[in-house]
N, C-alpha and C positions, 0 to 999 in steps of 0.2 A: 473538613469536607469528606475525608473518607470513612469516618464515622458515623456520617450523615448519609451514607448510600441507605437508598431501597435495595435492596437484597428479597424482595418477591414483590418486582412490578409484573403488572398484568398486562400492558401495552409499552414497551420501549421506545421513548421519541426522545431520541437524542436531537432530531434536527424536524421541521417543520413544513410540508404534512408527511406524516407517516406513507401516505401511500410513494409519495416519490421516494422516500428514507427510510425504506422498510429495517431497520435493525434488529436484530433478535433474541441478539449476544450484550449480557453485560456485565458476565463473571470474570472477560479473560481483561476489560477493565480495573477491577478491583483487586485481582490478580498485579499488573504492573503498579497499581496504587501503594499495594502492600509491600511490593517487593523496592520502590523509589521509596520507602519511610524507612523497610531495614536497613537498605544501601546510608541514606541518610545518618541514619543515628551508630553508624558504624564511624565516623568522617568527624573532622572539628574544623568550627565551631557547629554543635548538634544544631538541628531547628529546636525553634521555641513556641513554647506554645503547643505539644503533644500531651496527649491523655496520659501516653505511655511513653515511655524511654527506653525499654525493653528492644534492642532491637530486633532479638526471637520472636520476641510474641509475633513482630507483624511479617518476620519470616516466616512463621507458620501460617498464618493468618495468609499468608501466599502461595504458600505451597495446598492449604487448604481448598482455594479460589482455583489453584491449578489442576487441582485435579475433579473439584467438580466441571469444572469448564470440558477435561476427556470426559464426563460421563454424558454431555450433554452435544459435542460437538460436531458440524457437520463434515463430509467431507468435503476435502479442498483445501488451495491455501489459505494461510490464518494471519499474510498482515499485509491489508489494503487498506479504503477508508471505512471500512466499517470495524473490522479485527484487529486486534493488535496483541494477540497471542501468540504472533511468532516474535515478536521484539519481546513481550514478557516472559516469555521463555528464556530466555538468552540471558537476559538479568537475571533470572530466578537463579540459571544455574551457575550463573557466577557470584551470586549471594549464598548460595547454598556451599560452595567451594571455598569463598573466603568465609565461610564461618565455621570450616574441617568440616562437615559434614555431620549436623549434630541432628542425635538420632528424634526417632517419631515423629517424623516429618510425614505429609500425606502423599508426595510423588519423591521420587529418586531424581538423581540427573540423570542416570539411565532412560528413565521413564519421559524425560524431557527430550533424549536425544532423538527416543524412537519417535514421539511426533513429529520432530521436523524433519526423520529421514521419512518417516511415509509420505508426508507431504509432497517435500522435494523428488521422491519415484516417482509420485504418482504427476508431475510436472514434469518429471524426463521422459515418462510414459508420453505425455499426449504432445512433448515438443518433437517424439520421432515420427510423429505422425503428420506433423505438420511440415508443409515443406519448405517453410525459415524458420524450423524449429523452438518458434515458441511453444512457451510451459504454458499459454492460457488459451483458451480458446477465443478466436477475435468473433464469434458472431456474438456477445453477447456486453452486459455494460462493463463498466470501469475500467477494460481493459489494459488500459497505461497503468492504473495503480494495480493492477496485480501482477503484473509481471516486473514493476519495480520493487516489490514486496517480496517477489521469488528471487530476485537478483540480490536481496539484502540476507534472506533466511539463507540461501546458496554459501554467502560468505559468512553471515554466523556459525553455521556447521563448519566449513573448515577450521574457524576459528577455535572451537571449542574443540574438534577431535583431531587438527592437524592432518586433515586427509584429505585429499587434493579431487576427491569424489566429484563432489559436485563445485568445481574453482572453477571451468571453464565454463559451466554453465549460468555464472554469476556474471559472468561477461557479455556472454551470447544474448541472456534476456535483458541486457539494457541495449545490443545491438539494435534488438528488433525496436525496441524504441527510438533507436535514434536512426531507425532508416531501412531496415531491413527488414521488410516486409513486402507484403505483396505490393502495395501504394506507392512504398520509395518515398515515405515521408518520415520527417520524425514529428514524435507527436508533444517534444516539447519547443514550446514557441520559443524562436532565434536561435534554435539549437541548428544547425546543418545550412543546408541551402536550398533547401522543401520542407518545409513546417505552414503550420492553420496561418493562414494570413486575415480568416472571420472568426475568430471565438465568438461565439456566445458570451459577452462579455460588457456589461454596460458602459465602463468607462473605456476598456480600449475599443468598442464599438462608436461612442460619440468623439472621442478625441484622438483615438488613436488613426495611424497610417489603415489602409483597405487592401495595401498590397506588398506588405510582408518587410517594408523600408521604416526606420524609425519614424518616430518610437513606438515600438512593440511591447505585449503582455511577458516579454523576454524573462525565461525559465519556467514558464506556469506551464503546468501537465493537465492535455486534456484528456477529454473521457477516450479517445481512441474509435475506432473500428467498434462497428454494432449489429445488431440485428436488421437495425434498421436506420432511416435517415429522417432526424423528426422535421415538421416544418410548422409554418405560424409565426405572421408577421406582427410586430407592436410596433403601437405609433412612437413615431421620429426614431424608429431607429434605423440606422442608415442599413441601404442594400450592400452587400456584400456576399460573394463578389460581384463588383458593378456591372460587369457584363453578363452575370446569370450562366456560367457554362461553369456544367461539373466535370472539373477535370480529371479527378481520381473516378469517375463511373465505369471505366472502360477497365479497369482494374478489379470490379468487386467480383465476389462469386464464393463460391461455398457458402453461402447462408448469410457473408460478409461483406458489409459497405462499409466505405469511407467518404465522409462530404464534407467538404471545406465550405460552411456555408453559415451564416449568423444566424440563420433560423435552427439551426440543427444542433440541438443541446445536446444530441443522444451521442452524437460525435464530435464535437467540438467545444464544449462545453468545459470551461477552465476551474478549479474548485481548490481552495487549500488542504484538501483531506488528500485529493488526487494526485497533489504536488507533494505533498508530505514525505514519500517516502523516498523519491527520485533524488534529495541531496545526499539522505543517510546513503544507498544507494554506491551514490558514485564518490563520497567521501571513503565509503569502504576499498571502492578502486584504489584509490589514493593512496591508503593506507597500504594495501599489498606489494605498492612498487617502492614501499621504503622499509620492508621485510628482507 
């Protein structure tokens, strides 16, 4: 498969239509591909069935993807559900490290570390600005996946320099998910005792509970806090909430809504990409309290 990539597409559709899935990026994919085949063929029993068994080659063939990926990339964070160049990062530099450091490679781990510290500044930057200090900005989409994204890159950096820099702030951005926000909700379902009781969501919409009691979409991450609150109803599916009052309204502001409401995908809206990164996340938690 990963010898089978396009490496100069013209249109990126990872997911179906582009314009709801606009992606853009598909080097910092190819990038983790390369660096999950060195990891691979370092380990026994190898996989079968590789071109190559080298597991340089497709080290380099990573660190190469890595570094075209900085000549290309934008700013912000880099692993939500579109990016996943901050988690390739992470492996790179520890494929790069278990293999001594073998030279003509195309980036450094220096050169890895400094991406995810600019990153992560430029998230401490805009979480003092916020007054529950989140690292993302809530007016706009996916919000739950990037600030779960930033709580994962927060704790890879420690991990790798042993620097306690940003530890606390790997914590603070899964508070805001789990409640600490202007809403006082959290925004993964059965998480707390304020969470979406309407995802956007066809089966826990026709079969599931309408007011937050089993059984629930329990641990799916929605899209969070938006610009906006979308609406638009489709037949049979149930009203939710059944009384029609928005209770987080009286909460929104700075440019920022929250609507617990089954029409509003812009906020409520449950996704496995969105979810994705919220177990890595707090499995990292996990890990730090048995350091």
């Amino acid at each position: 498969m990963y010898a089978l990539a396009n490496t100069h597409p013209k249109r990126l559709v990872t997911a179906v239509p582009y314009g709801f899935y606009p992606e853009t990026e598909w080097r910092d994919d190819l990038e983790l591909g390369a660096t999950e085949l060195a990891t691979a063929l370092t380990e026994k029993p190898r996989p079968l069935g590789l071109p190559r068994t080298n597991p340089t080659y497709y080290l380099r063939q990573a660190a190469s993807w890595a570094r075209a990926y900085m000549a290309h990339q934008h700013p912000g964070d880099t692993l939500n559900l579109y990016d996943v160049s901050g988690l390739a990062n992470y492996e790179l530099y520890r494929a790069i490290q278990r293999a001594k450091n073998p030279g003509k490679l195309a980036v450094t781990r220096a050169m890895l570390l400094h991406g995810m510290r600019r990153q992560l500044h430029a998230a401490v930057a805009q979480a003092r600005k916020d007054p529950f200090g989140a690292g993302f900005p809530w007016n706009t989409y996916d919000t739950g996946s990037h600030l779960a994204g930033l709580s994962v890159e927060a704790s890879e950096y420690a991990a790798l320099t042993h620097s306690s820099r940003y530890l606390a702030w790997s914590v603070h951005w899964l508070d805001n998910l789990l409640g600490v926000n202007a809403w006082g909700v959290s925004l993964i379902i059965g998480d707390g005792t304020t969470f979406p009781h309407c995802p956007q969501h066809q089966v826990a919409n026709l079969v599931g509970s309408l007011d937050g009691s089993p059984p629930v979409l329990r641990g799916a991450l929605v899209e969070g806090p938006n610009s906006f609150a979308a609406t638009g109803f489709v037949q049979h599916m149930r009203r939710c909430p059944t009384n029609g009052i928005d209770q987080f309204r009286q909460f929104n502001g700075g440019g920022a809504v929250f609507k617990d409401n089954v029409q509003s995908y812009s906020t409520v809206e449950p996704a496995i990409d969105l979810t994705a990164s919220s177990p890595l996340a707090f499995s990292w938690q996990i890990a730090s309290r048995h350091h």
